[in-house]
DRENPALO-620893 format. One record per residue (C-alpha): residue in three letters; x, y, z; residue number from 1. Coordinates in Angstrom, 1 decimal, padded with zeros to 4 digits. Layout:
// DRENPALO-620893
<pt><residu>ALA</residu><X>X</X><Y>Y</Y><Z>Z</Z><num>NUM</num></pt>
...
END
This chain:
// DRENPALO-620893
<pt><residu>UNK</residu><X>027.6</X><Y>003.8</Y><Z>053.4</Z><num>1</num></pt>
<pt><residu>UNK</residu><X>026.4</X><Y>000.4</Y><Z>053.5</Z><num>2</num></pt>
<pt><residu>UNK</residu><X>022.7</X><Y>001.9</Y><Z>053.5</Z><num>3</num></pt>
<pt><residu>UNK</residu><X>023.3</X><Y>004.0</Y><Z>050.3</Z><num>4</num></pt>
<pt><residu>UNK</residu><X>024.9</X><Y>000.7</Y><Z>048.7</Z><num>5</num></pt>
<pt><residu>UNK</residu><X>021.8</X><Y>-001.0</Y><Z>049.8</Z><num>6</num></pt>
<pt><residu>UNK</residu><X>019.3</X><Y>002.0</Y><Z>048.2</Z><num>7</num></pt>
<pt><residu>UNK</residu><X>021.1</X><Y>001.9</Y><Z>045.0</Z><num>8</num></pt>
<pt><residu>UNK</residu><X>020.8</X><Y>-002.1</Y><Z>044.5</Z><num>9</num></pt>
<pt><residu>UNK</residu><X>017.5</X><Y>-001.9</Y><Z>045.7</Z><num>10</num></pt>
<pt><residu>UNK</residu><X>016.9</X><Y>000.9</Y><Z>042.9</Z><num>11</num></pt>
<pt><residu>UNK</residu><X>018.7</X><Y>-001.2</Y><Z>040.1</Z><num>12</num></pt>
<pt><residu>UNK</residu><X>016.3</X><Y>-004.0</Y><Z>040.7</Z><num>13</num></pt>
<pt><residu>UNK</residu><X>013.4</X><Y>-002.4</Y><Z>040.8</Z><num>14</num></pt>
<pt><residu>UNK</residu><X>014.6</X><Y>-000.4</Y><Z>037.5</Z><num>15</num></pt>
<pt><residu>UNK</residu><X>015.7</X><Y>-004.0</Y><Z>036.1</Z><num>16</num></pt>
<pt><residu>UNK</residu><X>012.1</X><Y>-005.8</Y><Z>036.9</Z><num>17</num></pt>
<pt><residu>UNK</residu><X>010.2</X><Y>-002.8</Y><Z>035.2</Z><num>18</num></pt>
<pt><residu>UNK</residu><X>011.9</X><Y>-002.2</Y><Z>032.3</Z><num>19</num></pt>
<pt><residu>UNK</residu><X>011.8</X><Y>-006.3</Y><Z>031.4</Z><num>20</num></pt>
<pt><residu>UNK</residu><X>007.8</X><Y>-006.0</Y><Z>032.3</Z><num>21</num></pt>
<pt><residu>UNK</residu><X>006.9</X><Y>-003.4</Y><Z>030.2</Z><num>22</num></pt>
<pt><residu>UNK</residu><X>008.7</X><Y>-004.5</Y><Z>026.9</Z><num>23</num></pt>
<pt><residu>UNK</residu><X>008.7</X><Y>-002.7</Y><Z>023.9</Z><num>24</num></pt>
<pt><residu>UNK</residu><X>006.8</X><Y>000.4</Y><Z>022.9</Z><num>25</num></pt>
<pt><residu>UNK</residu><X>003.4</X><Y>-000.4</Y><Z>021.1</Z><num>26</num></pt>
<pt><residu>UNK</residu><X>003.4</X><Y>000.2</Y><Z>017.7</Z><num>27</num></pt>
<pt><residu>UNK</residu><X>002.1</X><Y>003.4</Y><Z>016.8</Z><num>28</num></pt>
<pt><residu>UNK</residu><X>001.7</X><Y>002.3</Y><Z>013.5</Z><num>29</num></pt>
<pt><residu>UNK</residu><X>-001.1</X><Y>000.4</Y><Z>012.3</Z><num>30</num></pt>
<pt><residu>UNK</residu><X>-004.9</X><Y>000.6</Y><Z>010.4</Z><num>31</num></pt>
<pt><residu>UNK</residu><X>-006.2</X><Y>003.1</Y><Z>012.8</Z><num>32</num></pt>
<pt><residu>UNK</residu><X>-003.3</X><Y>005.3</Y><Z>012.0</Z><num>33</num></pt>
<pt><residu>UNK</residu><X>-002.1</X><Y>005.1</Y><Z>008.3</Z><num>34</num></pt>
<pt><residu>UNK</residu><X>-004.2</X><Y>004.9</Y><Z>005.4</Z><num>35</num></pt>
<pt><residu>UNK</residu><X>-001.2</X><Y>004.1</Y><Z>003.3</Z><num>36</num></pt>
<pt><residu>UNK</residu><X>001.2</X><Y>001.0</Y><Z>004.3</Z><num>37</num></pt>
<pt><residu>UNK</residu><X>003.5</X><Y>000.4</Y><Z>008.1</Z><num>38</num></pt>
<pt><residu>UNK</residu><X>007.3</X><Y>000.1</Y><Z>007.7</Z><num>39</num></pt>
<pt><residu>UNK</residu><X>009.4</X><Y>-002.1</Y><Z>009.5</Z><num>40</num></pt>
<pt><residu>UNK</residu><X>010.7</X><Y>001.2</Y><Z>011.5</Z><num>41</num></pt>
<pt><residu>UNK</residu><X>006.7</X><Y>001.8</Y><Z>012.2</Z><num>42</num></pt>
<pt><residu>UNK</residu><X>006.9</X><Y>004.6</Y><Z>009.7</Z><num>43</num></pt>
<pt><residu>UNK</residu><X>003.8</X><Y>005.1</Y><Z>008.1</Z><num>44</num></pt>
<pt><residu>UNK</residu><X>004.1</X><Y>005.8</Y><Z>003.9</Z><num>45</num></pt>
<pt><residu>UNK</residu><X>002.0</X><Y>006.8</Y><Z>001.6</Z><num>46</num></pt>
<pt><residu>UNK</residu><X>001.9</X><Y>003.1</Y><Z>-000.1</Z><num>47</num></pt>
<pt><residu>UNK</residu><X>002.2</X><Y>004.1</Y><Z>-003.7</Z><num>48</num></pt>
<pt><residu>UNK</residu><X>006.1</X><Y>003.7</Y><Z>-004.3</Z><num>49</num></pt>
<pt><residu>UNK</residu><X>008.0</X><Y>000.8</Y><Z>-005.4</Z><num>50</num></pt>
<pt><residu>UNK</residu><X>009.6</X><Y>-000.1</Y><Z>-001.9</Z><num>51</num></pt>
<pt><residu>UNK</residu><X>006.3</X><Y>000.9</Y><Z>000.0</Z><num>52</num></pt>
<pt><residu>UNK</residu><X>003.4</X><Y>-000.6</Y><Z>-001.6</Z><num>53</num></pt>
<pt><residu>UNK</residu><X>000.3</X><Y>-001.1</Y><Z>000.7</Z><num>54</num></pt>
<pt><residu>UNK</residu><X>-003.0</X><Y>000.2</Y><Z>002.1</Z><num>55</num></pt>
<pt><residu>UNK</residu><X>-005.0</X><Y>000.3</Y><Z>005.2</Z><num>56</num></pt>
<pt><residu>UNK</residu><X>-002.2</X><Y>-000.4</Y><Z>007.7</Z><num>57</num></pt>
<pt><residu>UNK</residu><X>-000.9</X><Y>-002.9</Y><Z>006.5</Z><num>58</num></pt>
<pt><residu>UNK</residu><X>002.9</X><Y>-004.1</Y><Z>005.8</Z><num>59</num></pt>
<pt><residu>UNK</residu><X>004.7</X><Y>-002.4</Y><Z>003.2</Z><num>60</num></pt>
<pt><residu>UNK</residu><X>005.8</X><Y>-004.2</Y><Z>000.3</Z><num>61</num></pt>
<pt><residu>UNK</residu><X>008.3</X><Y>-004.3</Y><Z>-002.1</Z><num>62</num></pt>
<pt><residu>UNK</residu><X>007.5</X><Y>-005.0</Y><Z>-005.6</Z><num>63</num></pt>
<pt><residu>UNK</residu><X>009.9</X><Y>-007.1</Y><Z>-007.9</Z><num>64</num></pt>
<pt><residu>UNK</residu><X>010.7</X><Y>-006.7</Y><Z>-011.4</Z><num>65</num></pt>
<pt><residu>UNK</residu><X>008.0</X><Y>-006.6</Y><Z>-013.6</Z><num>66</num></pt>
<pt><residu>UNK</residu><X>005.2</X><Y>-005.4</Y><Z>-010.9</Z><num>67</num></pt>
<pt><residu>UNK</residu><X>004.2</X><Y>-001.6</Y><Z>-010.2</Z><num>68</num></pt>
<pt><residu>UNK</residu><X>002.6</X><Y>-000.2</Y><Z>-007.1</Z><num>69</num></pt>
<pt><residu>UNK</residu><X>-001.0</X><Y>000.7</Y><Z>-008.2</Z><num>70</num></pt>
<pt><residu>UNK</residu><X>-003.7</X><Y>001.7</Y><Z>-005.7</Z><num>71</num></pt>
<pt><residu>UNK</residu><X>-001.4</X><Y>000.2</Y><Z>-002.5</Z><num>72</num></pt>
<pt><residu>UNK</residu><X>-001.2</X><Y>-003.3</Y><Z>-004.5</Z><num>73</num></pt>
<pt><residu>UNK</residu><X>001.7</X><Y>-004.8</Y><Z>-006.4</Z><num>74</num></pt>
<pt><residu>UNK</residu><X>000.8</X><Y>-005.1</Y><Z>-010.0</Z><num>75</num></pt>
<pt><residu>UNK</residu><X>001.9</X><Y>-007.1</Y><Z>-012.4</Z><num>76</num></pt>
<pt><residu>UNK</residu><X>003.1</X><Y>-005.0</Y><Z>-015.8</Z><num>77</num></pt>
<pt><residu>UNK</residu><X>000.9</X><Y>-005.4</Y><Z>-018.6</Z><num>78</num></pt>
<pt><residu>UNK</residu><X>002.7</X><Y>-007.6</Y><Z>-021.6</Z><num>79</num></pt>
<pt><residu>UNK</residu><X>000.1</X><Y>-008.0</Y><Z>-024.2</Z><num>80</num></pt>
<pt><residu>UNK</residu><X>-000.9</X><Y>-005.5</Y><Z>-026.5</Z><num>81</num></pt>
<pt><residu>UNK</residu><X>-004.8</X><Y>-003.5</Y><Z>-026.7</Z><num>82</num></pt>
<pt><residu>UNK</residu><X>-007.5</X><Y>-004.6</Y><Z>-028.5</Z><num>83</num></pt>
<pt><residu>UNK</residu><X>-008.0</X><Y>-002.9</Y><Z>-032.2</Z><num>84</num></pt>
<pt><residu>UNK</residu><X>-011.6</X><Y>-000.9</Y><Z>-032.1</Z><num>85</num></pt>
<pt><residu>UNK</residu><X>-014.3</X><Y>-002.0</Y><Z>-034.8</Z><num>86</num></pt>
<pt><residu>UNK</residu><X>-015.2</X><Y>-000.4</Y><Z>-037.6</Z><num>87</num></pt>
<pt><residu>UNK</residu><X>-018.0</X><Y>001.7</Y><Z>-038.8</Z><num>88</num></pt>
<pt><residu>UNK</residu><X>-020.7</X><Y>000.0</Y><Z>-040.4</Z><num>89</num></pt>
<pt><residu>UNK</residu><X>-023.2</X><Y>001.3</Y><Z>-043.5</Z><num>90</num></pt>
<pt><residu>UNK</residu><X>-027.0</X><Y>002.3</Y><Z>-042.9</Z><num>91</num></pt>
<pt><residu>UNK</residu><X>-028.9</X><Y>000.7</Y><Z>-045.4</Z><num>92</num></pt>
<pt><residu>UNK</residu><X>-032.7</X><Y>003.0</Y><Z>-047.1</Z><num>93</num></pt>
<pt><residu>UNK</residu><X>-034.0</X><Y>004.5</Y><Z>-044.0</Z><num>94</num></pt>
<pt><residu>UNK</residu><X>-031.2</X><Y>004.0</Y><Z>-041.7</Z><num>95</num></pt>
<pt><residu>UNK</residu><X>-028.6</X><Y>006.3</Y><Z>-040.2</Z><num>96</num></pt>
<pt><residu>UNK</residu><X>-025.0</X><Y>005.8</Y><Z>-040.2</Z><num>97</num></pt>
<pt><residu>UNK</residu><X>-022.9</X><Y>004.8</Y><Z>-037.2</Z><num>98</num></pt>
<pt><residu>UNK</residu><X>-019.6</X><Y>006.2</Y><Z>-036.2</Z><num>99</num></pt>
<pt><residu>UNK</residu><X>-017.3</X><Y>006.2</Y><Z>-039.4</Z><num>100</num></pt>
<pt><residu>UNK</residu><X>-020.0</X><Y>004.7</Y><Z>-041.5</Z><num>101</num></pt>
<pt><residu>UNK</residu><X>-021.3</X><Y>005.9</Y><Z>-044.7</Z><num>102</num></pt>
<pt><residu>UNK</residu><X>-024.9</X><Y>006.6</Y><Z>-044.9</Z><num>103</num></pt>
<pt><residu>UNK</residu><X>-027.9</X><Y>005.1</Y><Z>-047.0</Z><num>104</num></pt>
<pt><residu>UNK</residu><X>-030.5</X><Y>006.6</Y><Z>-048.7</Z><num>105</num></pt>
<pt><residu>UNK</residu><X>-033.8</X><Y>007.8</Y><Z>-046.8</Z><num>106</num></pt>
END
């Protein structure tokens, strides 16, 4: 009996030291791996939602009020408005119109 009691501690021990020596797992995720963005979990996601935002590897991110995800990067939202297009000119003799102009004589 006292040998079995002696196997098993011997066991434990041996058990104990190797699991502290090898740690944790690798993470699986990474640049090598995900072309989107690496949860906290090691997930990989695509990268383009709100809550995981990222590309080549990297950390997801979470983007706040008033960014979108766009292209893996949080964006912020656009508040001004768009420029107002020109407007067509006239040809004068011998020219030709542009676009929404009147044309000349010639």
């Amino acid at each position: 009996m006292r040998q079995l009691t002696t196997v098993f501690a011997a066991s434990f021990i041996v058990g104990l030291v190797g699991a502290v020596a090898c740690g944790a797992p690798p993470k699986s995720c990474g640049p090598s791996s995900c072309s989107g963005c690496c949860t906290a979990a090691d997930k990989c996601e695509f990268g383009l939602a709100q809550t995981a935002c990222g590309i080549s590897g990297g950390t997801c991110a979470t983007c706040t009020t008033g960014q979108f995800c766009s292209a893996g990067l949080c964006t912020p939202l656009s508040t001004g408005g768009g420029a107002s297009g020109g407007s067509g000119g006239t040809a004068g003799f011998g020219g030709s119109a542009g676009s929404g102009g009147t044309a000349g004589f010639g």
